[in-house]
Backbone as JSON, one array per atom type, in Angstrom:
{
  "sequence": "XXXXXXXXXXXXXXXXXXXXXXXXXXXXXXXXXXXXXXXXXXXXXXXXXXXXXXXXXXXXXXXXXXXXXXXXXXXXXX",
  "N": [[8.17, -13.34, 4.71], [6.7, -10.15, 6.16], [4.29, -7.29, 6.27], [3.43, -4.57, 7.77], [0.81, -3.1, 9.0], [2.16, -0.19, 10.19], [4.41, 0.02, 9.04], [3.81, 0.86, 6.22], [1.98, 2.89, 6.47], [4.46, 4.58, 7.33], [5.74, 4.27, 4.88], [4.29, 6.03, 3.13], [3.72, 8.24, 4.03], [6.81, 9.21, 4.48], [8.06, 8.82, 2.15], [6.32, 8.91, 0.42], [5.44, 11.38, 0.73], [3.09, 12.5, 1.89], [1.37, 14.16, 4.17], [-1.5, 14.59, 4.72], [-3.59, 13.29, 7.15], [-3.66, 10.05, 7.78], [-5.28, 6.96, 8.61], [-5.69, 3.24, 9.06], [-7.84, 2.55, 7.33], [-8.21, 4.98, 5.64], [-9.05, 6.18, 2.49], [-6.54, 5.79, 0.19], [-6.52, 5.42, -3.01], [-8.8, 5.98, -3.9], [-9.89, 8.33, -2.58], [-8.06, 10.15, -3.33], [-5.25, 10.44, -2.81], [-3.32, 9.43, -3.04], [-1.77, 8.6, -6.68], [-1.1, 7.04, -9.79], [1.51, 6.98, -10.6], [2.77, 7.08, -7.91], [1.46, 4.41, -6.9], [2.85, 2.64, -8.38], [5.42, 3.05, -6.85], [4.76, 2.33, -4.31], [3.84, -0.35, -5.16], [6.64, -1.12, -5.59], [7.91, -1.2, -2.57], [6.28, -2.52, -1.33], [6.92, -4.99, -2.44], [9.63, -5.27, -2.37], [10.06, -5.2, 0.61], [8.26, -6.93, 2.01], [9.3, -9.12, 0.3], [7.33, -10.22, -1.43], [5.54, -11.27, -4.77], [3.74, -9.01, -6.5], [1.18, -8.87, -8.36], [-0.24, -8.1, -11.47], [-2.6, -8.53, -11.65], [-3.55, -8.19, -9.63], [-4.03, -5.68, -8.68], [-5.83, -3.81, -6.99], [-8.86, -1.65, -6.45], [-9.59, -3.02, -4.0], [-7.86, -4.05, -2.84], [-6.14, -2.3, -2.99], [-6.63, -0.18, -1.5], [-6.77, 1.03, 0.57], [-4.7, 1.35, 3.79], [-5.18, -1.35, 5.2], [-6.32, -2.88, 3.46], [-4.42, -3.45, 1.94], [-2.66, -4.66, 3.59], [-3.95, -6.91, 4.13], [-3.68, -8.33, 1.81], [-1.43, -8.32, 1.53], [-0.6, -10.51, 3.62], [-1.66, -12.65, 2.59], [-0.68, -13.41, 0.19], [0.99, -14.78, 1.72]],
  "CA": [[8.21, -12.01, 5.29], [5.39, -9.9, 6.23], [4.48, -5.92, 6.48], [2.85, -3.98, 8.79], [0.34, -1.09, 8.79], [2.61, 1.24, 10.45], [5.44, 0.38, 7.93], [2.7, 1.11, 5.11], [1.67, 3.75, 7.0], [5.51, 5.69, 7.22], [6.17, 4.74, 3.62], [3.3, 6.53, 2.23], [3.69, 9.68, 4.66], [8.09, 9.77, 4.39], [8.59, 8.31, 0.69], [5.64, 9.35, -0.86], [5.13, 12.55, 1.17], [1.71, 12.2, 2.32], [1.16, 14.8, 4.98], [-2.49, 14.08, 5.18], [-3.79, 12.02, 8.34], [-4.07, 8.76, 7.53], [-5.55, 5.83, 9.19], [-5.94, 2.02, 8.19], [-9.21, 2.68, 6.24], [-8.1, 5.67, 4.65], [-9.15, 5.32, 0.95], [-5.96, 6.12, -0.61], [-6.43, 6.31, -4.34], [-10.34, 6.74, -4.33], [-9.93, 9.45, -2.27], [-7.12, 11.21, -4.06], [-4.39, 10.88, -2.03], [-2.1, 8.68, -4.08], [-2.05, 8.08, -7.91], [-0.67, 5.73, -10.09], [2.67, 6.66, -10.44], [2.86, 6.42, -6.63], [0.99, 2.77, -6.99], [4.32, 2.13, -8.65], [6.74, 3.24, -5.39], [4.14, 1.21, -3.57], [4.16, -1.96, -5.23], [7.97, -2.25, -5.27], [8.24, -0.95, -1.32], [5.64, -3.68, -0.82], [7.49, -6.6, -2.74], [10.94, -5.44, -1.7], [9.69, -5.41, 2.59], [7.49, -7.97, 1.94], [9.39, -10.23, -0.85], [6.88, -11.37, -2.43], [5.61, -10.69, -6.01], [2.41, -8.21, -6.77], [0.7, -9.5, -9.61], [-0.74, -6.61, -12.16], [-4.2, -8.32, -11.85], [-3.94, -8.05, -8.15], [-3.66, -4.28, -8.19], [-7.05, -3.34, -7.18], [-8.98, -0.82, -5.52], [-9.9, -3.5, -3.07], [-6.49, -5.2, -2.34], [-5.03, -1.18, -2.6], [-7.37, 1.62, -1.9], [-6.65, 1.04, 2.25], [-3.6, 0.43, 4.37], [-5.94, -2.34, 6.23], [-6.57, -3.99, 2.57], [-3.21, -3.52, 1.47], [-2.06, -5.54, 4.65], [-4.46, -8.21, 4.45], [-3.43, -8.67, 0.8], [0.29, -9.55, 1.11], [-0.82, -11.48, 4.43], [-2.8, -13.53, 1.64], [0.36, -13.98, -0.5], [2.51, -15.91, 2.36]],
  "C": [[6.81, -11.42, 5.32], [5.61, -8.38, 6.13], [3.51, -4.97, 6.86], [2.07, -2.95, 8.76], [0.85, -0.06, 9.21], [3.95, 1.11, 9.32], [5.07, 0.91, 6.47], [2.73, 2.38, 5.14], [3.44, 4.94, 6.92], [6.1, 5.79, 5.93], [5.65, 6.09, 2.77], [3.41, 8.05, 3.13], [5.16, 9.54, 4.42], [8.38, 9.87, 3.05], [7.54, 8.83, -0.28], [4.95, 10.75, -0.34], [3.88, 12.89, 1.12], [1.95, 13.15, 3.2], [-0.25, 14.83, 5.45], [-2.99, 13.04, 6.28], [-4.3, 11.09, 7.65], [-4.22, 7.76, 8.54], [-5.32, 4.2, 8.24], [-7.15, 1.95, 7.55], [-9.25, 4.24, 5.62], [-8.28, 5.62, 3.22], [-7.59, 6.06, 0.54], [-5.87, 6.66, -1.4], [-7.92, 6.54, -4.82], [-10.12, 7.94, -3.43], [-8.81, 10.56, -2.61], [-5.95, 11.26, -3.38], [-2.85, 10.2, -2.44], [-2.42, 8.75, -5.37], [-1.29, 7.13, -8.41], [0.98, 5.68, -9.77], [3.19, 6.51, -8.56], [2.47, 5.13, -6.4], [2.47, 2.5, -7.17], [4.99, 1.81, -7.98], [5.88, 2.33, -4.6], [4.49, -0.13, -3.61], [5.76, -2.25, -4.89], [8.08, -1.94, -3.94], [7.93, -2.27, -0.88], [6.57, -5.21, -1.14], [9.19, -6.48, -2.65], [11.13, -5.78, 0.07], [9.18, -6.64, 2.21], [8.18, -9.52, 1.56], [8.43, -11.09, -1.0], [6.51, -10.67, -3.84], [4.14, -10.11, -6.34], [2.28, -8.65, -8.44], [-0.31, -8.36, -10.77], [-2.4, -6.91, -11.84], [-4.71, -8.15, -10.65], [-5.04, -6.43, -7.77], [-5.24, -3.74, -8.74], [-7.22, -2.34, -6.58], [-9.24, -1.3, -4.47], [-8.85, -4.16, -2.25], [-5.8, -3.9, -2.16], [-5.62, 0.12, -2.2], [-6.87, 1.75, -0.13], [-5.39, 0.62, 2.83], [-3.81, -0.87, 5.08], [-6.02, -3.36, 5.08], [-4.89, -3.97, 2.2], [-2.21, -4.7, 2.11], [-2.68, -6.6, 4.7], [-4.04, -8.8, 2.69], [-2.04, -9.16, 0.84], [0.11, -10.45, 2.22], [-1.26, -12.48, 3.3], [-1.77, -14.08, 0.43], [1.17, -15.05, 0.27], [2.33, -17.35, 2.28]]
}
């Protein structure tokens, strides 16, 4: 399975109530717009759409700070 920057993209604005414009190079959590306990709702959205399994040492700012890295990171799991 795979998952998409606009499905990224409507989690993080419906589920995690983002109202901020976001793009695919939005920083995320360097720029304040998520924190951890949202990382949390992330990872499982990601490895329930996705199925696959997020690994704790994955969970970077470089594999999660962007919806563009976020997407090339579970691409990189299949």
């Amino acid at each position: 399975m795979s998952i998409s920057q606009d499905d990224l993209a409507n989690f993080i604005r419906t589920d995690l109530g983002i109202e901020d414009p976001i793009d695919a190079e939005t920083e995320l959590f360097s720029g304040g717009l998520l924190d951890s306990v949202s990382m949390v709702s992330l990872i499982t959205f990601i490895e329930e759409k996705a199925g696959v399994t997020v690994q704790p040492s994955d969970v970077t700012l470089e594999n999660f700070d962007t919806i563009a890295s976020i997407e090339a990171y579970v691409r990189s799991l299949d």
